[in-house]
N, C-alpha and C positions, 0 to 999 in steps of 0.2 A: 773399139772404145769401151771402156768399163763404163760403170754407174759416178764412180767419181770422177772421171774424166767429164761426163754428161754435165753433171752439175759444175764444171767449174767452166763449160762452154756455154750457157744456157743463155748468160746474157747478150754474150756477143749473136749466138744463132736467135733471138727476138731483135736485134736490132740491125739480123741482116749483112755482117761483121765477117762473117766466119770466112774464109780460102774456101773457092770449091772443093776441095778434097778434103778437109775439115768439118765442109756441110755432108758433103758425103755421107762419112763416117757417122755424124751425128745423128743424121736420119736413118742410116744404116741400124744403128743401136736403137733407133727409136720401133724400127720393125720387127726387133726380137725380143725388147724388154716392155712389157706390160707396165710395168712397178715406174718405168722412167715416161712413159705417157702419161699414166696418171699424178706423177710428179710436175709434168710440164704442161698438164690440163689445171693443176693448182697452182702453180707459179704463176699462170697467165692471170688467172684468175683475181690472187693475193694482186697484181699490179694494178688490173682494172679497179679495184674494192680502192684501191691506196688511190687512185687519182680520185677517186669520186667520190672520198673524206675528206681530199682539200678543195675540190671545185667552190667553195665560197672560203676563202681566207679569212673574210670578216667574223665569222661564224663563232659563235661565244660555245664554250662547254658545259655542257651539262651538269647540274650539281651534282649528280650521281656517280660523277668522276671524282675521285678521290684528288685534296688537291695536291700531296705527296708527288703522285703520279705525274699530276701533269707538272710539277715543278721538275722533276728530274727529265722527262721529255724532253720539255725545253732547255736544261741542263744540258742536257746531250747534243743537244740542235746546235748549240752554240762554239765560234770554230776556237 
């Protein structure tokens, strides 16, 4: 498995997804490449951070957010 292979299995190997011999592989790369641990130590990471910004949905913004920002945000959210 290369580095771009990793990242484009990442999500399926955190939700557990992956064919045993796909996980294989994927941990197999994970025991030679340094640079893809520390990728999937901060992926983990960046998901934990993202849930426990919405855990209150009621939650107002801070004036310190520009409101540009959060107009296009929510631009984007929308299907």
């Amino acid at each position: 498995m290369t580095c771009r292979e990793f990242v484009d299995f990442i999500a399926d190997y955190l939700a557990g997804e992956l064919a045993p011999d796909e996980r294989a592989s994927f941990e197999g790369h994970l025991a030679v490449c340094p640079a893809c641990v520390t990728y999937l130590k901060d992926y983990r990471a960046t998901l934990r951070l993202g849930r426990i910004a919405f855990d209150d949905p009621d939650a107002s913004v801070t004036d310190r957010v520009p409101q540009g920002l959060v107009k296009a945000i929510l631009a984007a959210r929308k299907p």
